[in-house]
Each structure stands twice: as C-alpha cells, then as structure tokens.
N, C-alpha and C positions, 0 to 999 in steps of 0.2 A: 626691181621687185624688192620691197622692204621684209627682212629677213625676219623672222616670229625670233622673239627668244623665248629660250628655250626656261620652261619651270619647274624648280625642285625643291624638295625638302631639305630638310636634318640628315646629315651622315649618321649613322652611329657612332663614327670616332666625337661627332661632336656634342650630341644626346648626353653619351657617355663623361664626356669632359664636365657640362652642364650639372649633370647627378655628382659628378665628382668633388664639385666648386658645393654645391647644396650642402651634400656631404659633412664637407671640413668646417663650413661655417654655423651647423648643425652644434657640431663637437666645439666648436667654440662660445656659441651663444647658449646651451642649456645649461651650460654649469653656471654661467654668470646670471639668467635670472632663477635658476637656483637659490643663488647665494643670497639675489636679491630679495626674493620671496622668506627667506629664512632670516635676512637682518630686518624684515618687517615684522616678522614673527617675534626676534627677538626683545624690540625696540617696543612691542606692544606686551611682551612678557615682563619688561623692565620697569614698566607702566605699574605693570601688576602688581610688584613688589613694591615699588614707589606708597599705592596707592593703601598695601594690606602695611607700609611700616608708619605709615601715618596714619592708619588708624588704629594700631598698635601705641603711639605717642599721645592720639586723643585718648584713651583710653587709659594709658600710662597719668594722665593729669587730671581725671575725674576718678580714679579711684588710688587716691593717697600714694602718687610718684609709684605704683606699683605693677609691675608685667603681668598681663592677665595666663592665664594656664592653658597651658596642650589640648588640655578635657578637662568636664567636669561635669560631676552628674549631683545637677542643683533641685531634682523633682520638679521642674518646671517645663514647658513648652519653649520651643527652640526659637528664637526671634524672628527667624527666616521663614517660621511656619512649616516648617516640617522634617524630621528625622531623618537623619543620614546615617542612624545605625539600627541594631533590630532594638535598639535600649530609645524611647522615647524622651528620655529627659535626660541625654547625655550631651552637651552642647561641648563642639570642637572648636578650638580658637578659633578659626573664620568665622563659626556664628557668634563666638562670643565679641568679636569686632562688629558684627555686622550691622549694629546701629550707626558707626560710623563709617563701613562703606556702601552700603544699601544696595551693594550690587554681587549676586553670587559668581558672575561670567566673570570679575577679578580673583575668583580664588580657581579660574582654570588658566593654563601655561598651553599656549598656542602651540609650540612646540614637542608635547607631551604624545607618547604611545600610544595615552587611552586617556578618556575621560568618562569614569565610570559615572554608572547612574542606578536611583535604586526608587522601584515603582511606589509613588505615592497617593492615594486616593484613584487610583486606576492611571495616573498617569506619568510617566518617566518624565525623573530630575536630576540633575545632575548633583550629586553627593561626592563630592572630589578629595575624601579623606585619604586616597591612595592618586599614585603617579604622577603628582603635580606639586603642590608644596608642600614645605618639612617646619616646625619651630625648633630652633634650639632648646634644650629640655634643660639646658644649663643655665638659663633667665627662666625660657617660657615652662613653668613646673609643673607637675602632676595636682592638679586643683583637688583632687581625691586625696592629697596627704597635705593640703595646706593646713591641718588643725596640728603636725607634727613637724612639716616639713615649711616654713610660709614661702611666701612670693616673694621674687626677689624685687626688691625696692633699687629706684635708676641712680638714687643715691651709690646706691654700695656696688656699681658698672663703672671699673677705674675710668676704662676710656671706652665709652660709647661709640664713637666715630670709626671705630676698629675691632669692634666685637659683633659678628655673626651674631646675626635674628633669623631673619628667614629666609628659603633657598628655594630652588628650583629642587627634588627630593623625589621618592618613592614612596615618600607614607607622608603622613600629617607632622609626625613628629621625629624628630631627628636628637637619639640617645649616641651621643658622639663616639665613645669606642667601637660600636656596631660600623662604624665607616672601614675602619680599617681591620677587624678580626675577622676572621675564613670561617666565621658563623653565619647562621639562621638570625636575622633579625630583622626590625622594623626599617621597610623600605630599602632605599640603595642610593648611592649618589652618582647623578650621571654621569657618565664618562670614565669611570672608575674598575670599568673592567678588566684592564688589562693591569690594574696595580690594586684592585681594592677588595673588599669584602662580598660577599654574597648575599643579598638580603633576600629575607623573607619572601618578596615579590618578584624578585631579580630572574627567576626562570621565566617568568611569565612572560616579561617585560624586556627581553635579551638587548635590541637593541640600542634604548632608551639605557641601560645599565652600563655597557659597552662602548658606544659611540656618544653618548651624553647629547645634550640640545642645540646649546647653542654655538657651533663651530669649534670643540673640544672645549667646554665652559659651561657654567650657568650663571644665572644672574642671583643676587645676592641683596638683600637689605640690611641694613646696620641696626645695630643697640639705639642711635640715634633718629632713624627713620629715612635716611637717604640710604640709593640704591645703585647698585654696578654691577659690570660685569665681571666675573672672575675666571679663569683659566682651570677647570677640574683639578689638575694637577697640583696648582698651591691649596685649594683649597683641604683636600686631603691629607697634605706635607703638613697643616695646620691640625687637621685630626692626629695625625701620627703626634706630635705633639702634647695630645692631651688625650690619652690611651685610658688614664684613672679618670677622667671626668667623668662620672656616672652619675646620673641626674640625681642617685638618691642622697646625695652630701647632705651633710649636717653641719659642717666647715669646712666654709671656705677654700678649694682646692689652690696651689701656687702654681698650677702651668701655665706656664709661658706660651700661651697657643691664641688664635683670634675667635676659638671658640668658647673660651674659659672669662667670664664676665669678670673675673678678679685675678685675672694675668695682671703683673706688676708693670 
C-alpha cells in the first residue's frame, strides 16, 4: 500500500527567520536609495546653478562686463510676467536673468523645505525669493543704491574661478556676516546649525538650517559661472573670514575669504 505523504506549512521558527531576513535587508537598502534619490536631487540642483551662473555671465556681457543686482525696483513689469512680492515692479535677480534662463522651475533647489508660492491672477506660482537660492550681495548689489553704490564690474573680481556667486541659501540674497552672527537676518545657510547664525527664516525652516541639503553641503556657482558642490562647513569658515564684508562698501574690502570679490 503506497503511503500518502504527509502535508505542511511554514513553522513559525521559520515565518519568523523569513521576516527576519526582510527585515535586515529593509535596513540596508532604504538608506541607500535614499541616498540615491538625494544625489538626483542634488545632481539636478547642480544643474540649477550651472544653468542661473550662466545666465548670470550672459548677462554679465550684454550689459558693460557688469553683475546684475539682488533687486531692483525699475517701475516696470517683471519679465516672468508676474510679481513675487506685494511691490509690482520690484524685479529679484532670477527675474532679472530670466531672459536668459526662460525657465522659473531652475530657480527652485529640489532639495529645499519649501517652495513657496504667491497667488497670482487667482492662480498659485511659485515665487522662490526664500528657501532656495541666495546672491552674494558682495558682486550681486542692491540695484536701489546703484546711483551711489554701482555694480560690480567682472573686471575688478581678482579671481572669478574662486569667488562665490550663488548658493543653495534661505533668502534670495546672501549679506555675508549675517552667516555667521547669533542675529536676526536674511535667510540662513544650510547646514549651519550647529556652528552658524540664526536667520530670519531659520525657525521656520529648522531642518533645511540644521541638516542643510545636500549630504552636509550645498551646491555652489562661481564669479565665473561654473558650479560645485561644497561641504557647509568651508563654506562658512570662508564667511567667518569675511565678518566686515557688508554689502554697503564704498571700497574695496581686503579679506581674504571666497566670498570677498577682491580677496588678493
């Protein structure tokens, strides 16, 4: 007589082992496409910069070797077609590139807390003058004091190739001793919370302030118009550096910093 065998399940010791093995391999593979997800992020943030320091450069050779301003309230309509503050004819450096990058979704940082927006004609736009990028106020000037204060010409930028333009940032514009003073001020730099200043936005925004974007770092564009990535930490040790840099000069500052256009 041929014998039936006999039919069974899963033990639970073995169920158990199975969940076990899930488990570990879980805790191994989410941090890595993590990582992944965030070096696309970055790699398309890099983009960004690339894309806002060239047309920072066009810009720089149609109007007399000169860096265009932070702001500037010209009584005109915004190129972009519509206001990103409650002032209609204040146009922010992105707009005032924006003939040469014709695209608003480069001046937003994939990586960023927030991407604000502000209702125009009944419909939400994105107006990205906070938590995404910053100009150096130390080339890129207050266009409201160029009848006192002028625009820095690429001429008088010892070395372009090493001088901060534009960053990954908290506000639009970036007045460099506000990086490092335990003040109230415009925006914040990512990363920078456990060694840097407090900015204006900085409670809002805690971990974008704190943990910064891109893998302890942000990306960076040059006085020349190429772009990289930078480690939070130098980039700061470069503010501490240039503490009297205050946008409102008259002459010529001598620090030695990569935020100072006329570092020796």
């Amino acid at each position: 007589m041929q014998s039936e065998r006999k039919k069974h399940g899963f033990t639970l010791i073995e169920l158990l082992v199975v969940i076990a093995i899930i488990a570990i391999l879980a805790a191994i593979l989410f941090p890595v496409f993590a990582r992944a997800r965030e070096n696309a992020r970055r790699t398309s943030c890099l983009s960004n910069l690339k894309q806002m320091g060239l047309g920072v450069m066009m810009y720089v050779q149609d109007f007399d070797e000169k860096y265009p301003p932070t702001y500037i309230n010209n009584g005109a309509n915004q190129p972009d077609g519509y206001a990103w503050s409650g002032t209609s004819t204040i146009w922010f450096w992105q707009q005032v590139i924006y003939p040469y990058t014709k695209n608003t979704q480069v001046y937003l940082c994939p990586s960023a807390s927030s991407h604000p927006t502000r209702l125009v004609g009944g419909v939400e736009r994105p107006a990205p003058i906070t938590y995404n990028y910053g100009a150096n106020m130390m080339i890129m000037r207050d266009g409201t004091s160029f009848t006192t204060l002028p625009p820095v010409s690429m001429a008088a930028v010892n070395s372009a190739s090493k001088t901060y333009l534009l960053a990954d940032y908290g506000a639009y514009r970036i007045d460099v001793p506000r990086i490092t003073v335990t003040v109230s001020g415009w925006g914040w730099l990512p990363g920078s919370g456990d060694f840097g200043a407090t900015g204006h936005y900085a409670t809002s925004q805690p971990a974008d302030w704190k943990d910064g974007r891109h893998f302890d770092g942000i990306n960076m564009a040059f006085a020349d118009g190429h772009a990289k990535w930078l480690k939070s930490s130098v980039v700061y040790r470069e503010a501490q550096k240039c503490t009297g840099c205050s946008y409102g000069y008259t002459s010529p500052p001598t620090y030695d910093s990569a935020w100072n256009p006329y570092a020796p």
